[in-house]
C-alpha positions in Angstrom: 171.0 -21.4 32.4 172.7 -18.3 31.5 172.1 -15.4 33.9 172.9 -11.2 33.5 175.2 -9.5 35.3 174.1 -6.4 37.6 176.9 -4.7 39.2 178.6 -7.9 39.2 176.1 -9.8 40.7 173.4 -12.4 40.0 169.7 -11.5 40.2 167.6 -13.3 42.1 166.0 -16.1 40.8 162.9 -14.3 42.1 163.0 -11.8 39.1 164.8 -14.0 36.2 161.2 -14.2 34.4 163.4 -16.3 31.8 163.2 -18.9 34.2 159.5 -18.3 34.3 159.2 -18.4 30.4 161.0 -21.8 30.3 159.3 -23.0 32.3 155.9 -21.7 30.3 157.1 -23.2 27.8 157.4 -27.1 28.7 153.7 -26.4 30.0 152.0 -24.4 27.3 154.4 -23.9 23.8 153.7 -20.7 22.2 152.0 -18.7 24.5 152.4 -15.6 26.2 151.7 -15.8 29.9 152.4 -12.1 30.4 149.8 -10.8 27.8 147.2 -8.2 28.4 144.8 -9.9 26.2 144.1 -13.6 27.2 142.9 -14.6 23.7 146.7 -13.1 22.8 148.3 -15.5 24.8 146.2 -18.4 23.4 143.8 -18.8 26.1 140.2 -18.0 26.5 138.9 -15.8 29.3 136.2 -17.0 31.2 133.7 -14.4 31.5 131.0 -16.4 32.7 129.3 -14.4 35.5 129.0 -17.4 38.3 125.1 -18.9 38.5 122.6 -17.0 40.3 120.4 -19.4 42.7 117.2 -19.4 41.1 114.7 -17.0 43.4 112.5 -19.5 45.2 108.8 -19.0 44.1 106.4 -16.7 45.8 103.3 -19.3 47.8 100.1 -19.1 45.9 97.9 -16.4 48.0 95.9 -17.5 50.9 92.7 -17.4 50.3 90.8 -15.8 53.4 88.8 -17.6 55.1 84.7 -17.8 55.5 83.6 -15.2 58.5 81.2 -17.5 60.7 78.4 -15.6 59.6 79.0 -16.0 55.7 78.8 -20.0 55.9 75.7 -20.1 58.7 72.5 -21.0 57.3 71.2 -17.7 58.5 73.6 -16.1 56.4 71.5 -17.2 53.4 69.1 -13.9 51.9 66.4 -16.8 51.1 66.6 -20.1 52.8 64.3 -22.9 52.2 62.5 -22.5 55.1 60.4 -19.2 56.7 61.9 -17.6 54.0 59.9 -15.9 50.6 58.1 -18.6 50.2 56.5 -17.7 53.4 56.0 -14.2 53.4 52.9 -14.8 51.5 51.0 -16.3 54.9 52.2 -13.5 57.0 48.2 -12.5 57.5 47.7 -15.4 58.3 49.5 -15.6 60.7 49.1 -12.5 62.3 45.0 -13.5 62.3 45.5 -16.8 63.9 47.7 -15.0 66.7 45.3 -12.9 67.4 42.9 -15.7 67.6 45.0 -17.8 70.0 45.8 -15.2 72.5 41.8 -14.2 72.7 40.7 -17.9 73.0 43.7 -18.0 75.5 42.7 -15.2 77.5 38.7 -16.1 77.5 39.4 -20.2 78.9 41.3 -19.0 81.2 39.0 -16.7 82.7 35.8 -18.8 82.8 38.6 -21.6 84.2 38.3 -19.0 87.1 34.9 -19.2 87.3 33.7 -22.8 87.2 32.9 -25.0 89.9 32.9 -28.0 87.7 37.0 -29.2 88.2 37.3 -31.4 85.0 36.0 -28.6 83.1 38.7 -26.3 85.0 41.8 -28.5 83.9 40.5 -28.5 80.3 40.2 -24.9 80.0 43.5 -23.9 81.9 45.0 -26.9 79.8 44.1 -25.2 76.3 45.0 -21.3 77.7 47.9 -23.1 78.4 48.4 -24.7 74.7 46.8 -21.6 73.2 49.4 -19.4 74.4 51.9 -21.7 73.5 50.7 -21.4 69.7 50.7 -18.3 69.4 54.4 -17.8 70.6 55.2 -20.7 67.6 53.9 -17.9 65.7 54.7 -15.0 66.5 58.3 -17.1 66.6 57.6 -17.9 62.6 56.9 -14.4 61.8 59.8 -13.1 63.2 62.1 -15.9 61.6 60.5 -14.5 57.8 60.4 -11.2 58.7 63.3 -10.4 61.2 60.7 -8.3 63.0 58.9 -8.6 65.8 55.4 -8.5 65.8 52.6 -7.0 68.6 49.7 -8.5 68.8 46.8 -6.0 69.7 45.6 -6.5 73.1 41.7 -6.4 73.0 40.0 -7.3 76.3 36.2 -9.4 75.1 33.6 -10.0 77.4 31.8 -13.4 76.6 29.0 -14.2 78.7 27.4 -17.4 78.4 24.1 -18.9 80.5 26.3 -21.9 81.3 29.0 -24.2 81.2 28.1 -26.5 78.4 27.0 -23.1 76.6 30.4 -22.0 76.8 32.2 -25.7 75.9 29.6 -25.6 72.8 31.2 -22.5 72.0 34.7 -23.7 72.4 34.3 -26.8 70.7 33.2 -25.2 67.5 35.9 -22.3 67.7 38.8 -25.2 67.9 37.3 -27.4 65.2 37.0 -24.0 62.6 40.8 -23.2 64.1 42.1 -27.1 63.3 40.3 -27.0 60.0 41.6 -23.5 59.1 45.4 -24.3 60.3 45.2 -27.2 58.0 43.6 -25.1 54.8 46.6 -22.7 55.5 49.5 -25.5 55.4 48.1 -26.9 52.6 48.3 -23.4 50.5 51.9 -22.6 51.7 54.7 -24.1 49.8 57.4 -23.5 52.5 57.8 -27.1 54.2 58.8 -25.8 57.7 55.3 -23.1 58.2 53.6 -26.2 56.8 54.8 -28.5 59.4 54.4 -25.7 62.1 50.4 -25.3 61.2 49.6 -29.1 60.7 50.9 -29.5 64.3 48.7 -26.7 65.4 45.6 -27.8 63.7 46.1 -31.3 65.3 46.3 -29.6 68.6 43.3 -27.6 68.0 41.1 -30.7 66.8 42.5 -32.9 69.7 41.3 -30.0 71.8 37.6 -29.8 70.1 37.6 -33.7 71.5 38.2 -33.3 74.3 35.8 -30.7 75.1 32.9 -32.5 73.0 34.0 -35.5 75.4 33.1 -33.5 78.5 30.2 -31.6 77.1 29.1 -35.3 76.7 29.5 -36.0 80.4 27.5 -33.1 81.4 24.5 -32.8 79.1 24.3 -36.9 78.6 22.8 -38.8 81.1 
């Protein structure tokens, strides 16, 4: 290869582009490697931008969960029991309260006064039971109501000539009670308040037994 001649000398290799441009030529004939303009040179410019990783996607959004008190039963504005179904019996109720704490109040004072010990044990035993029932109750109305209720406090005084005067009395206040308990379940259409007042009108029949049972003992020879 044929090289100038600067001040005598040879150029370095470094700058003879000719060399270059042979070279260019055994690699790519008829192209410019040197111009501006790829497509010029007959070659195409990549302007591809490089892929973008694809954004992961967002998680679906939680969905928050149930506060305790949204999936309790209580939670519910009517549930199928003591609920409006019920609210229909609330005199009811409040009259047979009324009724169990009196009848509570009066065997358990003439309990006090007996001599006869059999007839003690009954009439503690259905103060006892009476009072019993009328917490059930007053237990129910608060459950359909979500108030309490107070009972009036009335003080009676009962006098009777004698004890099987005052279990004749008793006998037929528990048999009117069992038979009224039992009219009442029967009208209300909420299935707990009917189970609570068939269970008190058995207790008040079973009671009426047992007092006709000793009444037997004492006026039967």
């Amino acid at each position: 290869m044929e090289n100038t001649m600067y001040g005598g000398q040879a150029p370095s290799p470094a700058y003879d582009y000719r060399v270059y441009d042979q070279v260019w030529q055994r690699v790519s004939p008829g192209t410019d490697p040197f111009a501006a303009d790829p497509s010029a040179a007959g070659m195409t410019a990549d302007v591809s931008a490089p892929p973008v990783p694809a954004a992961p996607e967002a998680p679906p959004p939680a969905v928050p969960a149930p506060r305790q008190e949204e999936v309790l039963p209580g939670a519910d504005p009517n549930p199928c029991c003591m609920g409006t179904d019920a609210q229909e019996s609330l005199e009811v109720l409040e009259g047979f309260m009324q009724e169990e704490l009196a009848g509570s109040r009066c065997c358990q004072g003439l309990a006090a006064r007996t001599r006869n010990r059999q007839a003690a044990r009954l009439l503690c035993a259905a103060a006892t039971e009476k009072r019993a029932a009328a917490r059930d109750l007053c237990a129910a109305y608060f459950l359909i109501t979500g108030t309490r209720y107070e009972p009036a406090m009335t003080l009676e005084h009962i006098c009777w000539e004698n004890m099987p005067q005052a279990l004749r009395a008793f006998y037929h206040q528990e048999a009117c009670n069992g038979l009224n308990y039992q009219r009442a379940a029967d009208e209300t259409i909420d299935p707990c308040l009917t189970k609570l007042l068939s269970r008190l009108s058995e207790q008040s029949y079973r009671r009426a037994e047992e007092m006709m049972g000793l009444l037997g003992k004492m006026v039967c020879c």
